[in-house]
C-alpha positions as CSV (number, residue, x, y, z in Angstrom):
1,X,-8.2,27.8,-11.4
2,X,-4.9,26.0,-12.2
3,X,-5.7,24.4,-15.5
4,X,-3.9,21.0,-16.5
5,X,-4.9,18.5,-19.7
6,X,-7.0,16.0,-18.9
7,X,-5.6,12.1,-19.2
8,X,-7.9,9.9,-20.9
9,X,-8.6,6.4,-20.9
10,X,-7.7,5.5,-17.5
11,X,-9.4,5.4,-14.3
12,X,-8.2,4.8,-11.1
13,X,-9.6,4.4,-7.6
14,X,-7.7,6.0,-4.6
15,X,-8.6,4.3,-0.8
16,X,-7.0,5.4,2.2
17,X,-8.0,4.8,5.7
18,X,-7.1,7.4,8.3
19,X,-6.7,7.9,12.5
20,X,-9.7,10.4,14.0
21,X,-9.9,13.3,12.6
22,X,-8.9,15.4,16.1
23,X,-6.7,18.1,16.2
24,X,-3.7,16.1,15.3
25,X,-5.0,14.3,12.1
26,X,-7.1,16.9,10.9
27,X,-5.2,19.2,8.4
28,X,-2.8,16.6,7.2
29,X,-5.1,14.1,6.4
30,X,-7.7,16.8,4.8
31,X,-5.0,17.6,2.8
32,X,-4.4,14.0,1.7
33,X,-8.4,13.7,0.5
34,X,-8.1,17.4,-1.1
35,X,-4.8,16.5,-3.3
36,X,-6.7,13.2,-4.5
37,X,-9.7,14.7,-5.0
38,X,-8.3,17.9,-7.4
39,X,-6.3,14.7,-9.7
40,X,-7.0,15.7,-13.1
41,X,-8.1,11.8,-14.2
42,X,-11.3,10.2,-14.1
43,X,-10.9,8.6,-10.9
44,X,-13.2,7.7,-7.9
45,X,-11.7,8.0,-4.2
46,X,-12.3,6.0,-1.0
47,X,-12.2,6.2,2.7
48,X,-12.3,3.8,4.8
49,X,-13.3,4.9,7.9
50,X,-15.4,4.8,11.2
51,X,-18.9,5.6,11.4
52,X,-18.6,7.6,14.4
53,X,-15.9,10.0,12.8
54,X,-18.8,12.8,11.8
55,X,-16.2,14.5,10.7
56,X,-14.4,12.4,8.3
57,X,-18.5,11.7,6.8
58,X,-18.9,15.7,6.4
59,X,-15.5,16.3,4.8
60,X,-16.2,13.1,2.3
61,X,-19.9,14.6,1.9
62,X,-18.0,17.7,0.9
63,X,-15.3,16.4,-1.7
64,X,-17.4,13.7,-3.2
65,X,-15.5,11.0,-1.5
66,X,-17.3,7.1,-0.4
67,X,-17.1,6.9,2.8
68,X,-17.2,2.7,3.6
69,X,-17.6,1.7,7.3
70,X,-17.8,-1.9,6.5
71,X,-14.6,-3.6,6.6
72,X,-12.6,-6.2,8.8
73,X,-10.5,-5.0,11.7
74,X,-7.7,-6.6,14.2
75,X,-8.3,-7.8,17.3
76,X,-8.5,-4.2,18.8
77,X,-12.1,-3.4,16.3
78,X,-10.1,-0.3,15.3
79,X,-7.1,-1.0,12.9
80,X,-8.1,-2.9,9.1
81,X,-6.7,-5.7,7.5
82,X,-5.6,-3.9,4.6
83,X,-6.3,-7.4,2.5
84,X,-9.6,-7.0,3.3
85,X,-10.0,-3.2,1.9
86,X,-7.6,-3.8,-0.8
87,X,-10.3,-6.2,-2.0
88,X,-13.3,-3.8,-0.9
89,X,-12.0,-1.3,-2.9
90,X,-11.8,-3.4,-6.0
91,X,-15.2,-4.4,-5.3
92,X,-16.3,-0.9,-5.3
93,X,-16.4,-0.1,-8.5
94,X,-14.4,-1.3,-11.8
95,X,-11.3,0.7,-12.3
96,X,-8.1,0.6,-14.8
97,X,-5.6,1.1,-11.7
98,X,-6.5,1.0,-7.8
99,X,-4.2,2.8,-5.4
100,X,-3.9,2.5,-1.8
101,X,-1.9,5.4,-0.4
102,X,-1.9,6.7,3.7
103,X,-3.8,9.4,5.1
104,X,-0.4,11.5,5.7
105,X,0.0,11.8,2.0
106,X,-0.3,14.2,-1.0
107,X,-0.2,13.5,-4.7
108,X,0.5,15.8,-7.3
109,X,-0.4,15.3,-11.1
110,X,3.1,14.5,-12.1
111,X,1.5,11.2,-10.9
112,X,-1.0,10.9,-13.7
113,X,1.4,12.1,-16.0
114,X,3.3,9.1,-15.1
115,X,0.6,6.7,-14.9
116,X,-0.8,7.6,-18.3
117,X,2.6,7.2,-19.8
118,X,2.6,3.5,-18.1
119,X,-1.0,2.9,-18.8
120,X,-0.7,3.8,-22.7
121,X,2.7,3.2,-23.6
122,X,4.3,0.4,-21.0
123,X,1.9,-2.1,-20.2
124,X,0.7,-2.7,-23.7
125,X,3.6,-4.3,-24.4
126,X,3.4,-6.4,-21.4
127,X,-0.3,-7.5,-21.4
128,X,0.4,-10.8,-19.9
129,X,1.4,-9.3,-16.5
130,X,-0.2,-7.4,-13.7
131,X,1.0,-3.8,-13.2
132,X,2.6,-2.8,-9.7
133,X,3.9,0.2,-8.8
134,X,5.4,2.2,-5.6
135,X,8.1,5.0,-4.5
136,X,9.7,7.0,-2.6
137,X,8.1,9.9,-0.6
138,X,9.7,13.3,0.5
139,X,9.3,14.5,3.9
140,X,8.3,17.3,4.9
141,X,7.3,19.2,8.2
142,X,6.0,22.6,5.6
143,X,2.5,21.2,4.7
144,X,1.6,22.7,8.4
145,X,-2.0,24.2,7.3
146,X,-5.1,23.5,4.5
147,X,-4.0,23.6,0.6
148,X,-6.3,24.5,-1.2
149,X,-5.7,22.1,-4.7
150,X,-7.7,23.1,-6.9
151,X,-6.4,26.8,-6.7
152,X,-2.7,26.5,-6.3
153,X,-0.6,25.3,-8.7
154,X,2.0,21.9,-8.5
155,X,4.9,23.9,-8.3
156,X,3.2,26.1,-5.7
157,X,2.8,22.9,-3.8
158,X,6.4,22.2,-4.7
159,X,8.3,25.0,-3.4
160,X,6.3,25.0,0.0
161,X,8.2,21.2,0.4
162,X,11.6,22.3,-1.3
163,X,13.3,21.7,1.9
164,X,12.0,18.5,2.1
165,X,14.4,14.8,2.2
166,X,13.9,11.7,0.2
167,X,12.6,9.3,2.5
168,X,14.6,5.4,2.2
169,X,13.1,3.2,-0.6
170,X,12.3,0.8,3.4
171,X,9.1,3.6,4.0
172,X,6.5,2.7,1.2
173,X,3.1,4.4,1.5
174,X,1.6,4.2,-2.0
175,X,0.8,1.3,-3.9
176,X,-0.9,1.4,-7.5
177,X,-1.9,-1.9,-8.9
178,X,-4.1,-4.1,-11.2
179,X,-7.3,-6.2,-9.9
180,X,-5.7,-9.6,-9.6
181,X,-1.8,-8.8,-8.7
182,X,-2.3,-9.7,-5.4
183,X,-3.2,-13.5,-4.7
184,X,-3.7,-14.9,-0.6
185,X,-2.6,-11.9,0.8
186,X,-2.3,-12.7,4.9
187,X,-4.0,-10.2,7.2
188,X,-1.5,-7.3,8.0
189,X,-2.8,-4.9,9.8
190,X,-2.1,-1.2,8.7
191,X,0.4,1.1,9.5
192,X,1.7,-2.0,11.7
193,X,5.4,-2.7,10.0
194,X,6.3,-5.1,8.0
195,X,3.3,-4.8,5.7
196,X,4.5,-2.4,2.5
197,X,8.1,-3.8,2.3
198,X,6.5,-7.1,2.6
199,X,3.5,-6.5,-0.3
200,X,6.4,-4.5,-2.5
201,X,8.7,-7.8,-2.3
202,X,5.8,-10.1,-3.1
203,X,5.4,-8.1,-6.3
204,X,9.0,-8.3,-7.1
205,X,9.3,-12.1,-6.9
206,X,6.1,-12.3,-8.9
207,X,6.8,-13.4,-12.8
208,X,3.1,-12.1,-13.5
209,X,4.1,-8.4,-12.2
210,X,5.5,-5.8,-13.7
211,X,6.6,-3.6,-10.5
212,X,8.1,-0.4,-11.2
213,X,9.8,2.3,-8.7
214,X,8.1,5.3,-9.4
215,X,10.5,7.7,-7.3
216,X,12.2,9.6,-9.7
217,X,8.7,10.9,-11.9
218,X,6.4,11.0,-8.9
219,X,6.8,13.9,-6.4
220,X,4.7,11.9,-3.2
221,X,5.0,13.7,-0.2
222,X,4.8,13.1,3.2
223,X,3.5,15.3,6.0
224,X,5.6,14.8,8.9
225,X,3.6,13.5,12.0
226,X,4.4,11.5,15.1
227,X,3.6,7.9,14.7
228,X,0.9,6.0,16.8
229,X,-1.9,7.4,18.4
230,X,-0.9,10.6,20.1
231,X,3.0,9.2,21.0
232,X,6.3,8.9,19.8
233,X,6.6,5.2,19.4
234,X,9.8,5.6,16.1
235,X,12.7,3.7,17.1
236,X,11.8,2.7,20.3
237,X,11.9,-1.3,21.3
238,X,8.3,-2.8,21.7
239,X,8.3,-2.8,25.9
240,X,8.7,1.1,26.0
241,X,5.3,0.9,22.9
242,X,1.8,0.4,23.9
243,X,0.7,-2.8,24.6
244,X,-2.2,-3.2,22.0
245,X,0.3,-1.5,19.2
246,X,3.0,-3.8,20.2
247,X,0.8,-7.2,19.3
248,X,-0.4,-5.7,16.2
249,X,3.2,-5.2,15.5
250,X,3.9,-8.7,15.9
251,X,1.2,-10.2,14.2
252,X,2.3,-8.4,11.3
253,X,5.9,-10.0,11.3
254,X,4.3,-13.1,12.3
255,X,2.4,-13.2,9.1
256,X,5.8,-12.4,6.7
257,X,7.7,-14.9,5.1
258,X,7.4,-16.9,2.4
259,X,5.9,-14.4,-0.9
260,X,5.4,-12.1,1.6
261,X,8.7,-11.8,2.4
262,X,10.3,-8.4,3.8
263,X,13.7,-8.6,3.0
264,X,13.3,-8.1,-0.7
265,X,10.3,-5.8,0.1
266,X,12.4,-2.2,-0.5
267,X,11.3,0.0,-3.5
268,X,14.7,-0.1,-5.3
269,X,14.4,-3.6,-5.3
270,X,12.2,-3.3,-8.4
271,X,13.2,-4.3,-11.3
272,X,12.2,-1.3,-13.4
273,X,11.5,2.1,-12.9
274,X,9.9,5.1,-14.8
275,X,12.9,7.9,-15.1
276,X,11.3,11.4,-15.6
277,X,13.0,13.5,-18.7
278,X,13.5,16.7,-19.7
279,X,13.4,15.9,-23.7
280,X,10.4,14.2,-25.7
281,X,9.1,11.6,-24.6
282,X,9.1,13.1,-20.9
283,X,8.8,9.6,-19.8
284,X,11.7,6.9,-20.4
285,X,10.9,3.1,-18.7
286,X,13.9,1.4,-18.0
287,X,15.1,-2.1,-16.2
288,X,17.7,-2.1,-14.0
């Protein structure tokens, strides 16, 4: 087993929500709940999920992962409000840091590293606001079959995804926050547009959060997949999208404006960001 030091002092909760996990879903999003699950912090992790997906119960039976069925839904009864787990989640259990990230995603433990610099030496000396934080992903189409975590190093997991692009700061799938950052969230529906650029720029215009772009000490990938059900709906005007997919679309931009802006919503947009270095300390904050 790959051995890293253990990061006190912190706990965090992870929560995702993912599609069925068929044929198309399964590996990526096992390998989402597999990368969380090997984190070396104290750390509890969520799904959010269906309760006729036996297969999502088994694999959370298997990792130690909740599995929560509860939750609010759009008008479909299949996609959530993420305002509504964002709060379930907190509810869940008392936790330092709580961090939504999507089912296509993998973390590696240069993201503790960077969260227990911000944790121990950053937000103690900004106690009177709310910690946000976000970043770019890199894409990548290797991640094509299961990872085993716990066995394989980070920069085994690094050099399958070498090949892989910096996605623009507009594509935002983590968040890591503090209970109370987020106040009269509307109801954006996930993985509907509109919602993370607008949550990200809420956060920026905030006095009481500190929002940082995590991008350049955080190596978040991205498993490339189609988006949508089963089709290719990217770039394509709402007439030529399913009709259900469409509406949820709209309600999301619908519900922007205001705090929840968009338009200010991209991840270099924040005023600070954590700059990984090679000399002591291997963290430096710094405001733009």
């Amino acid at each position: 087993m790959v051995y890293y030091p253990l990061y006190c002092g912190m706990k965090t909760v992870f929560f995702t929500t993912p599609k069925p996990f068929n044929d198309a879903n399964l590996i990526r999003q096992k390998n989402t709940l597999n990368s969380l699950s090997a984190l070396n912090t104290e750390k509890e992790v969520v799904l959010f999920g269906d309760d006729d997906d036996a297969i999502a119960q088994g694999l959370c039976s298997e990792l130690g992962v909740t599995f929560i069925s509860e939750f609010r839904r759009g008008p479909g009864g299949k996609v959530p409000y993420i305002n509504d787990i964002f709060q379930r989640a907190q509810n869940y259990v008392d936790a330092d840091y709580y961090c939504y990230i999507n089912a296509d995603m993998v973390l590696l433990n240069d993201f503790v590293e960077a969260m227990n610099f911000i944790n121990t030496e950053v937000m103690p000396r900004h106690r009177e606001k709310k910690f946000f934080g976000c970043g770019c992903r890199w894409d990548t189409d290797s991640l094509d079959s299961l990872i085993d975590f716990k066995q394989s190093s980070d920069e085994e997991v690094r050099l399958r995804v070498e090949k892989g692009k910096l996605h623009a700061p507009c594509g935002i799938d983590y968040f890591i926050y503090q209970k109370g950052t987020f106040i009269d969230m509307p109801d954006f529906l996930i993985a509907r547009q509109n919602f993370d650029c607008a949550i990200t720029g809420y956060a920026i215009k905030k006095e009481h959060i500190l929002e940082v772009d995590l991008t350049q000490a955080v190596f978040a990938i991205h498993q490339n997949h189609k988006f949508g059900n089963e089709d290719e709906i990217d770039n394509k005007p709402d007439l030529m999208i399913d009709s259900s997919i469409a509406n949820e679309m709209q309600s999301n931009k619908g519900s922007c404006g205001g705090d929840w802006d968009t338009g200010a919503g991209r991840i270099n947009g924040c005023h600070n960001y954590l700059h990984s270095s090679e000399v002591s300390p291997r963290f430096v904050f710094k405001k733009r």
